[in-house]
C-alpha positions as CSV (number, residue, x, y, z in Angstrom):
1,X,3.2,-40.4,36.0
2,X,0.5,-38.5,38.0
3,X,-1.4,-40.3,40.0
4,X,-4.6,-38.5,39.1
5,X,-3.9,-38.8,35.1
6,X,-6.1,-40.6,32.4
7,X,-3.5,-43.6,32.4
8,X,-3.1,-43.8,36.0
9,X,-6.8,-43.9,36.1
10,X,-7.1,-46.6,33.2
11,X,-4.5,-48.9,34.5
12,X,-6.3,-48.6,38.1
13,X,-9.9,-49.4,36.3
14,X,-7.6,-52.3,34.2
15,X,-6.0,-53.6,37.0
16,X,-9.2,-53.9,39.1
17,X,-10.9,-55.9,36.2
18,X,-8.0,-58.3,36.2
19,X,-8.5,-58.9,39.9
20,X,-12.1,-59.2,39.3
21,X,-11.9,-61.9,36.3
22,X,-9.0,-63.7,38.4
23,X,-11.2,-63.7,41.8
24,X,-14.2,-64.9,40.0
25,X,-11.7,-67.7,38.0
26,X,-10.9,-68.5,41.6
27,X,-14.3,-68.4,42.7
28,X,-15.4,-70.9,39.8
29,X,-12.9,-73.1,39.8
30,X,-11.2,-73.1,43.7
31,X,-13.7,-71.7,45.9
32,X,-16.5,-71.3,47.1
33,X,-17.8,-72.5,44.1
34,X,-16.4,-76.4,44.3
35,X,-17.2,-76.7,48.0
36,X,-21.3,-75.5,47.5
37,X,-21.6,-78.0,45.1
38,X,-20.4,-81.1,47.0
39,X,-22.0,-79.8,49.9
40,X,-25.4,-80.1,47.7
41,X,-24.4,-83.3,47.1
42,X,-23.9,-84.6,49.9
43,X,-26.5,-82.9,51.9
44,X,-29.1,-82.5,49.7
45,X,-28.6,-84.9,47.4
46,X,-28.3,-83.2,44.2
47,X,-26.0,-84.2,41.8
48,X,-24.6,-81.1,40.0
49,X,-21.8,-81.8,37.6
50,X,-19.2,-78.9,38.3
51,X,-18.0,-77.0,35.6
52,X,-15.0,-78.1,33.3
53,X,-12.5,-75.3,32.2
54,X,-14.2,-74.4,29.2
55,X,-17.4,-73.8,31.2
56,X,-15.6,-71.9,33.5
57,X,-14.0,-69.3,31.5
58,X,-18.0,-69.0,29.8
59,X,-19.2,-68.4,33.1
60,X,-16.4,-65.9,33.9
61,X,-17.2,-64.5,30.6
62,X,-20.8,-64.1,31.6
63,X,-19.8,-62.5,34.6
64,X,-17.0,-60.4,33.4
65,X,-19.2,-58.8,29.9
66,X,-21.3,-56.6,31.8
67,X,-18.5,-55.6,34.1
68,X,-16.5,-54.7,31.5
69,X,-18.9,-52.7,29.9
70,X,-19.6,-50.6,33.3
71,X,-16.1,-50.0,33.9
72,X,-15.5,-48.9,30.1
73,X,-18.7,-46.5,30.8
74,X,-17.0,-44.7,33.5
75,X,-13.2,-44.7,31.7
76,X,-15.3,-42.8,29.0
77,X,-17.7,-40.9,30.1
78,X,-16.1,-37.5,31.3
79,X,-14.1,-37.7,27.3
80,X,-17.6,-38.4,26.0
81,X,-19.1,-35.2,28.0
82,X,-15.7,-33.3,27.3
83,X,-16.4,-34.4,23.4
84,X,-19.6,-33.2,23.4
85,X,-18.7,-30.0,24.9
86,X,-15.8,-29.6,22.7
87,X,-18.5,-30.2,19.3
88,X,-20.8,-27.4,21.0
89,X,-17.9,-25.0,21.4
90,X,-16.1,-25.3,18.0
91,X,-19.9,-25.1,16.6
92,X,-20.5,-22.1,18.5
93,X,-17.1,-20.4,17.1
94,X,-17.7,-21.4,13.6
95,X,-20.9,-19.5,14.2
96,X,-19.1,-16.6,15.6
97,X,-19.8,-17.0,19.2
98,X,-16.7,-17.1,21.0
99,X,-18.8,-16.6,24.7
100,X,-18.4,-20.7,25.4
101,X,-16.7,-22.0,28.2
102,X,-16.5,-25.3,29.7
103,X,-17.1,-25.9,33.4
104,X,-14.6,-28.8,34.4
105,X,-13.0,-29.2,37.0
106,X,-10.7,-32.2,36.7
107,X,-6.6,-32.6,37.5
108,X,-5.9,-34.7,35.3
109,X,-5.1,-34.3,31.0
110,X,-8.9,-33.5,30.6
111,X,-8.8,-30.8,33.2
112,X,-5.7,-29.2,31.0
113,X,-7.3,-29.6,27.4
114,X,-10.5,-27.6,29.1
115,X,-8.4,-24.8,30.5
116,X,-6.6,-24.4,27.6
117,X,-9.5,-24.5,25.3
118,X,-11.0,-21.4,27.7
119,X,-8.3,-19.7,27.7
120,X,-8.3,-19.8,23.6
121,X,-12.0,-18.5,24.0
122,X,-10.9,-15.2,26.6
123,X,-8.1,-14.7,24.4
124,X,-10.6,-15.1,21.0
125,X,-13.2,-13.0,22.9
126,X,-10.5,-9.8,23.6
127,X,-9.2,-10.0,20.2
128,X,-13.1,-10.1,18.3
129,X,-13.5,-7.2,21.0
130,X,-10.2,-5.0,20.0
131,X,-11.3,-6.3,16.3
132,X,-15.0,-4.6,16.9
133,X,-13.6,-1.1,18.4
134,X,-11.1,-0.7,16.2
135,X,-13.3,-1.0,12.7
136,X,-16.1,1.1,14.8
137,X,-13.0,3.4,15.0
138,X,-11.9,3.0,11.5
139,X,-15.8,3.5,10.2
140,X,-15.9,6.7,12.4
141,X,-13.1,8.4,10.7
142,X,-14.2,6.6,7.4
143,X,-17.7,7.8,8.1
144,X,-16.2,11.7,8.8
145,X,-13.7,12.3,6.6
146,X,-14.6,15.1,3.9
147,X,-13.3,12.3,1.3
148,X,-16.1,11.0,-0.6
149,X,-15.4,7.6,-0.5
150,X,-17.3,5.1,-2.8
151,X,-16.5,1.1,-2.8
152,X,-18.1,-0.9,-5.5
153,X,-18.2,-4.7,-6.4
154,X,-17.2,-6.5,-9.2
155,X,-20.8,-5.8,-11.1
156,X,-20.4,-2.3,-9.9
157,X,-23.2,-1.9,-7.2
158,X,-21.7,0.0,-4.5
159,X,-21.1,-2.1,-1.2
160,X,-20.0,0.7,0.6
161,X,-20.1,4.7,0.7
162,X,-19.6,7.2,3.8
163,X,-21.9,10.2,4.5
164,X,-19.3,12.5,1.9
165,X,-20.0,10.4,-0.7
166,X,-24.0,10.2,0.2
167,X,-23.8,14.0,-0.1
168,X,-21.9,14.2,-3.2
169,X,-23.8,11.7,-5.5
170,X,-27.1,10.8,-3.8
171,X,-28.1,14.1,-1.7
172,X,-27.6,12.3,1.8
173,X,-29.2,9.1,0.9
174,X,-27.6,5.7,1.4
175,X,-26.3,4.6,-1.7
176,X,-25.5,1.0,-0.6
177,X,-26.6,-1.5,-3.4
178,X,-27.3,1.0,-6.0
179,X,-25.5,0.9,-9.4
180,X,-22.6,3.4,-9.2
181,X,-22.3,4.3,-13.5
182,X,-26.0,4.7,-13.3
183,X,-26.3,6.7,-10.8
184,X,-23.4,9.0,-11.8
185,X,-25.2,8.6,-15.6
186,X,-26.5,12.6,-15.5
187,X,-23.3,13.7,-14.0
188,X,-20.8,16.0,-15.5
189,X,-19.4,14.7,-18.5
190,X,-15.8,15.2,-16.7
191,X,-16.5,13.4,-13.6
192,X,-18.0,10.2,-15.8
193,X,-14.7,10.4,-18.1
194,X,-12.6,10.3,-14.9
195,X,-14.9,7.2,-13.3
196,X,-14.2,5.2,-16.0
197,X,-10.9,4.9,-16.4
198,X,-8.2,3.2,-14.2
199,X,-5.7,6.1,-13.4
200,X,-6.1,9.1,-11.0
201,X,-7.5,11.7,-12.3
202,X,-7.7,15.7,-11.9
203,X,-11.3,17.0,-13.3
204,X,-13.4,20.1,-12.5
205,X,-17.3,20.4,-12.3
206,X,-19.8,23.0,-12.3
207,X,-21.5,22.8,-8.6
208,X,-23.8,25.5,-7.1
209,X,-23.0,27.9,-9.6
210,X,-18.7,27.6,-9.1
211,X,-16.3,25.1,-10.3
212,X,-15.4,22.5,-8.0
213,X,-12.0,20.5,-8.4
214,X,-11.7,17.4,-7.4
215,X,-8.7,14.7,-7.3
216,X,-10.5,11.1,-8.1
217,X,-8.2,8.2,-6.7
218,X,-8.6,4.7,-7.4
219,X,-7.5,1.3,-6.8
220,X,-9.1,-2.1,-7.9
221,X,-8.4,-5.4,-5.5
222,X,-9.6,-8.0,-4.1
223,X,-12.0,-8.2,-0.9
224,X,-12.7,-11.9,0.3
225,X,-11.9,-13.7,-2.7
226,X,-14.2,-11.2,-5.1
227,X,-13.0,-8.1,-6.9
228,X,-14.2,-4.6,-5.8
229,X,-12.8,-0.9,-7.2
230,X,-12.3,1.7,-4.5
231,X,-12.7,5.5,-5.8
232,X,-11.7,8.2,-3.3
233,X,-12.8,11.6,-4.5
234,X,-11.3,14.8,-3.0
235,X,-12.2,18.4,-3.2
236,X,-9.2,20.2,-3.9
237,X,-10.4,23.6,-5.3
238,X,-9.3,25.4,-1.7
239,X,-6.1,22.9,-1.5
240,X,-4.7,24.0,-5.4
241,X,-5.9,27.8,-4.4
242,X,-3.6,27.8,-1.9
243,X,-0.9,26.5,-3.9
244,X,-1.9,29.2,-6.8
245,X,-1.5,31.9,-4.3
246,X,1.7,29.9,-2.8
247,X,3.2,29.9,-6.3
248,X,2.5,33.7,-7.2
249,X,4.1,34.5,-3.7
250,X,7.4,32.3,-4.7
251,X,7.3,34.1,-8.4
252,X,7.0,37.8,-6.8
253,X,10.0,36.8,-4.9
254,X,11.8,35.5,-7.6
255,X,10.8,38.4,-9.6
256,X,11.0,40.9,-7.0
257,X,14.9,40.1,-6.3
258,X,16.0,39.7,-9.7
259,X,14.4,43.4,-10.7
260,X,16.5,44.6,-7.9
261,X,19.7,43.1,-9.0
262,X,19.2,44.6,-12.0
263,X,17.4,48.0,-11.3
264,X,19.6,48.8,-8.7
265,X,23.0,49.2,-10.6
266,X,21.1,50.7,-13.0
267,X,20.2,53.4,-11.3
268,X,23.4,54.0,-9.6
269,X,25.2,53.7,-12.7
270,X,22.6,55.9,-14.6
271,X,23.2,58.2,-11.8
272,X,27.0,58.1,-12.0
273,X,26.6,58.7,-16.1
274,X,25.1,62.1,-15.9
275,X,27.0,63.0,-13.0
276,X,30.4,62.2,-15.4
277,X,28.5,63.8,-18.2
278,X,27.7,67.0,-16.0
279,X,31.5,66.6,-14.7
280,X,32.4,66.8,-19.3
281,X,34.3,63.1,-17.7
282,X,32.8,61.1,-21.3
283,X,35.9,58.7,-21.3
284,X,34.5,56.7,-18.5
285,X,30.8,57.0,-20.1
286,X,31.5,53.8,-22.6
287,X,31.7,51.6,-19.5
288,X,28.8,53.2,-17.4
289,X,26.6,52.3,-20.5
290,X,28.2,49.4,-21.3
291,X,27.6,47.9,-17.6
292,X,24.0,49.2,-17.8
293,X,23.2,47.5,-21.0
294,X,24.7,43.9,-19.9
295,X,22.4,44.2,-16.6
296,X,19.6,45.1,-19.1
297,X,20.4,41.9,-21.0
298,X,20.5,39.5,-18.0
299,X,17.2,41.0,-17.1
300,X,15.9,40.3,-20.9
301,X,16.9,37.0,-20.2
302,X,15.4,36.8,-17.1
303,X,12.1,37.6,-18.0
304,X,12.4,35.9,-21.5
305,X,12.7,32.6,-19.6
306,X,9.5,32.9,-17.2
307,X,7.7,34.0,-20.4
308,X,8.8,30.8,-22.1
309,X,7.8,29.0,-19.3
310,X,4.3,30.4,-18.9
311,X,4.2,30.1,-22.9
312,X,5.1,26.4,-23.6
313,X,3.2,25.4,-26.8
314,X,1.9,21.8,-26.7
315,X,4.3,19.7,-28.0
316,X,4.7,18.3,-31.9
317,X,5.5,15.0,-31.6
318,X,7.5,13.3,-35.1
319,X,9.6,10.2,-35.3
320,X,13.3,11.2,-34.5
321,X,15.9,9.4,-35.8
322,X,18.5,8.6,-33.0
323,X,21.9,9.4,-34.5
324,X,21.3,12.8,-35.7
325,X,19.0,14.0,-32.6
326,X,22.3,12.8,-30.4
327,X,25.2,14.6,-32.8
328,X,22.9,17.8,-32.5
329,X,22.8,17.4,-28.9
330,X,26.7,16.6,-28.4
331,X,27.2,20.0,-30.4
332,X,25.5,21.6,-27.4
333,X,26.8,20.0,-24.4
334,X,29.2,16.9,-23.4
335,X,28.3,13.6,-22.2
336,X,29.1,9.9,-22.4
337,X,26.6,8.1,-24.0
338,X,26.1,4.4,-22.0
339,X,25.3,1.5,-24.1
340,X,23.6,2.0,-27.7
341,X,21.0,3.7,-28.8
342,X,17.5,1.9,-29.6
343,X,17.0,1.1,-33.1
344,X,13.4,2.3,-33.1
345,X,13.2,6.1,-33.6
346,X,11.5,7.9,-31.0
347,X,8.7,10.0,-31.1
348,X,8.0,13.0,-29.1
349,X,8.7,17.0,-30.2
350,X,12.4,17.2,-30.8
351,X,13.2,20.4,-30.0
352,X,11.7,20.5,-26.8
353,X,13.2,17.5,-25.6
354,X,16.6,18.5,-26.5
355,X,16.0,21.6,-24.8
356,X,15.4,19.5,-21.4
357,X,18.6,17.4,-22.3
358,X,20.7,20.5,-22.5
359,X,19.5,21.6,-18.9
360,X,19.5,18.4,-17.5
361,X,22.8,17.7,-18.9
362,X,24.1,21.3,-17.8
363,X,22.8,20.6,-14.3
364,X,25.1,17.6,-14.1
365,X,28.0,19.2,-15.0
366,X,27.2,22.2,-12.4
367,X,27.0,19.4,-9.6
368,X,30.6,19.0,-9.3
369,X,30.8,16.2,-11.2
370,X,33.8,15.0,-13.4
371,X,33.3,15.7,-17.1
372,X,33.6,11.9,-17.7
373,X,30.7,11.1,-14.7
374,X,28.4,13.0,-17.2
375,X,26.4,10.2,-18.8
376,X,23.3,9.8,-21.1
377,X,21.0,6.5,-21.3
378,X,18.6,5.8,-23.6
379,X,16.4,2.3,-22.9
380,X,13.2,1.3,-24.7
381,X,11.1,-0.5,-22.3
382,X,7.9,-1.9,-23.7
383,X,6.0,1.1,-24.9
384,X,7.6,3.6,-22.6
385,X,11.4,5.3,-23.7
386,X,13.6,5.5,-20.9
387,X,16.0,8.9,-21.0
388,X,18.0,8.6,-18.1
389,X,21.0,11.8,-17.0
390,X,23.8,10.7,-14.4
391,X,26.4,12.1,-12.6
392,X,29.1,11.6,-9.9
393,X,28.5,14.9,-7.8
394,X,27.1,15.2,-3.9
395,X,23.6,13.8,-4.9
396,X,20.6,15.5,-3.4
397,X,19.4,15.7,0.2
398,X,15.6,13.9,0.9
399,X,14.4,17.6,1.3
400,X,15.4,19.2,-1.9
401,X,14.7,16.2,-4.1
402,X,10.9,16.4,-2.1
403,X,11.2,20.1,-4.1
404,X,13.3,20.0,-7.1
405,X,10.9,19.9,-10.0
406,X,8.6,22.1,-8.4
407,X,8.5,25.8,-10.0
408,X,11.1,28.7,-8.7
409,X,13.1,26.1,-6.5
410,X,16.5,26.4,-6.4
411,X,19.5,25.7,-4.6
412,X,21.6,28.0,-6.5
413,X,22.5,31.7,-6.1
414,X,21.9,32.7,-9.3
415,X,18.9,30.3,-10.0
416,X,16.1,30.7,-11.6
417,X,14.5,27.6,-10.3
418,X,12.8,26.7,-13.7
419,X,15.3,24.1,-15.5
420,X,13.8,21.3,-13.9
421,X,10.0,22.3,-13.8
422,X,10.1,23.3,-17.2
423,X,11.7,19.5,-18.1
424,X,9.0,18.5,-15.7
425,X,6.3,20.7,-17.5
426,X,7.7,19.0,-20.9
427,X,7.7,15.8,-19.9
428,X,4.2,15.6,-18.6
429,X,2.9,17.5,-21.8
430,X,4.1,14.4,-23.7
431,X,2.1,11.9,-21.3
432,X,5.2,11.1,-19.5
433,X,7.0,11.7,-16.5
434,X,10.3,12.9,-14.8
435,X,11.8,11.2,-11.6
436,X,15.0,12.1,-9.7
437,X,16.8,9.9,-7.1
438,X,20.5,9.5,-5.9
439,X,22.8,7.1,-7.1
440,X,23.8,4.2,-4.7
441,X,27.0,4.3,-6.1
442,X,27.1,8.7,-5.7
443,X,25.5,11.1,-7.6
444,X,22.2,12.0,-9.2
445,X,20.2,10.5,-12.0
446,X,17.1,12.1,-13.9
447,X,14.6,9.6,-15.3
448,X,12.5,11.3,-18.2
449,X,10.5,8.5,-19.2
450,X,7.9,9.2,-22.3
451,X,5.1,7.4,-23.8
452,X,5.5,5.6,-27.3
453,X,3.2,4.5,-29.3
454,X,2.3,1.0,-30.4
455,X,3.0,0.9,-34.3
456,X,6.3,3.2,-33.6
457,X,8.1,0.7,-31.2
């Protein structure tokens, strides 16, 4: 026990009351007390009756009350100023004031409460302070991004806007309490449309006399208990005009190499049949021509495909019944169906979703897979149909799945790159969507999932 610790103090305060109550016990009933009063007695003749023990202990109690009291004062009084101080602090951090500290010095348990309490109040203080410099920091590239950047809350009023989306919506001005549909009311009818739904959205607009894209992002949540709706709106006019002029580059490529597969032998061999016809050599003619003609036909092909491509008419969606759509199917390619088809029919535009099942389904096979790793899936999930292609080949690296479904992408020699962006192209015309990922068990699978509707499921 340390000497200079709140119960080392207490029992010293304690123990020196006990002395007290047993000196003045002595005092009453042993001396001086006895001896004054006979010696008043005897010399001066008053007769004072000395106490009995029930009139000693009062008279000890007398003496002893206010004692007590003084030495409880001091055993209390540095916790009642420590108390006091303590109320004051927590008040002052409730309020957000973490500048408190207490000045006391004392060695003993109250001396450690204090400097742990202060040391709370530094470490409170450099935390608030990091706190403050990073959201300055966070408002400063908030403030400065070219993201126009609108928060609302749950009655729409907008509880927060950078300078972007001051520009875009309010010419500069602060836009901070205003209603966000009413303000937006004269807008374009596109960028309304896109505000009030709950997806991300692509729109255009007419501004300054040119068509502005912009991507709209949004998310609703919850900030402090109440719900709010961010919207994040970006310009991407120069982002998808570099992508246009991105694309046109990949498809001259594309286009540009497969023209000189072809071209080339036919010229040499055009060259090669009127040299045998000038030579009177016709027997080898057949096969000069018959050479050029198949390179013409890959060619045909060739372009046939890109035109398809670039002419994909919307699709014709019709309930399709399950059992004939797959026998079709099986006639053009081989797979192992998994489970059992739904019972519902499906609805989406037959012929163009076979079309993507034959590529997808050709794919698989040209991975390397066994015949029998080949497998088709078909789940119905709510309102959403789930068409799902496996295989047991390699799989796909991070990179090229990043790049798969995009437009003239391919890993192959002889590849076109447009099996999978025109299943992707398909797929999005129905309302749906097309996912790849690696097996964990090896090999690829190809999600198509597509929308149904509510009275067909």
């Amino acid at each position: 026990m340390r000497l200079r610790s709140l119960e080392a103090r207490l029992f010293l305060w304690l123990a020196l009351a006990a002395l007290m109550g047993a000196l003045v016990y002595i005092g009453v009933t042993q001396w001086p007390m006895p001896q004054t009063l006979n010696w008043m007695h005897s010399e001066l003749g008053l007769h004072v009756a000395e106490p009995d023990r029930t009139a000693a202990i009062l008279l000890c109690v007398t003496v002893l009350a206010p004692l007590s009291w003084w030495f409880a004062h001091m055993v209390m009084q540095p916790v009642k100023r420590l108390l006091r101080a303590l109320e004051g602090a927590v008040a002052s951090y409730r309020d957000g004031d973490f500048s408190i500290s207490i000045a006391l010095n004392r060695g003993d348990e109250l001396g450690d409460l204090v400097r742990v309490h202060n040391e709370l109040g530094q470490t409170l203080r450099e935390q608030r302070q990091n706190l403050a410099q990073r959201e300055l920091l966070l408002d400063t590239v908030v403030q400065n991004t070219p993201v126009a950047l609108v928060l609302t809350d749950g009655s729409g009023r907008v509880a927060y806007a950078n300078i972007a989306a001051r520009h875009l919506f309010n010419e500069g001005r602060s836009l901070n309490g205003l209603h966000f549909a009413t303000l937006i009311a004269d807008a374009p009818e596109a960028l309304r449309k896109a505000t009030e739904g709950t997806e991300d959205a692509l729109f255009s607009v007419e501004m300054d006399g040119s068509e502005e894209t912009f991507h709209l992002s949004q998310r609703a949540f919850r900030l402090q208990g109440r719900p709010h709706r961010l919207q994040l709106f970006r310009r991407m006019t120069r982002e998808l005009s570099r992508q246009e002029v991105a694309a046109w580059k990949r498809v001259i490529r594309v286009v540009s190499h497969e023209l000189n597969n072809s071209l080339a032998p036919i010229s040499s061999l055009a060259h090669s049949g009127a040299e045998l016809a000038r030579r009177g050599d016709v027997q080898r003619l057949p096969g000069v021509f018959a050479t050029i003609g198949e390179r013409a036909r890959h060619l045909h092909g060739f372009i046939d495909g890109y035109a398809r491509f670039a002419k994909l008419p919307a699709p014709r969606t019709v309930a399709v019944e399950w059992k004939p759509f797959l026998d079709a199917l099986a006639l053009h390619c081989h797979f192992q169906l998994q489970g059992k088809a739904p019972t519902q029919p499906g609805w989406f535009d037959p012929v163009q979703i076979e079309q993507v099942l034959i590529n997808l389904v050709k794919n698989a096979h040209e991975s390397g897979s066994a015949p029998e790793g080949v497998t088709l899936a078909l789940t119905l999930i709510g309102h959403e149909l789930r068409i799902e292609v496996g295989d047991r080949g390699p799989g796909m690296s991070e990179a090229v799945l990043a790049q798969a479904l995009l437009p003239f992408y391919s890993t192959k020699r002889s590849g076109t790159g447009l099996g999978l962006a025109l299943a992707r192209e398909i797929s999005e015309a129905h309302g749906g969507r097309i996912a790849l990922a690696n097996r964990e068990d090896g090999g690829l699978r190809v999600t198509l999932i597509l929308p149904q509707p509510a009275n067909a499921v």
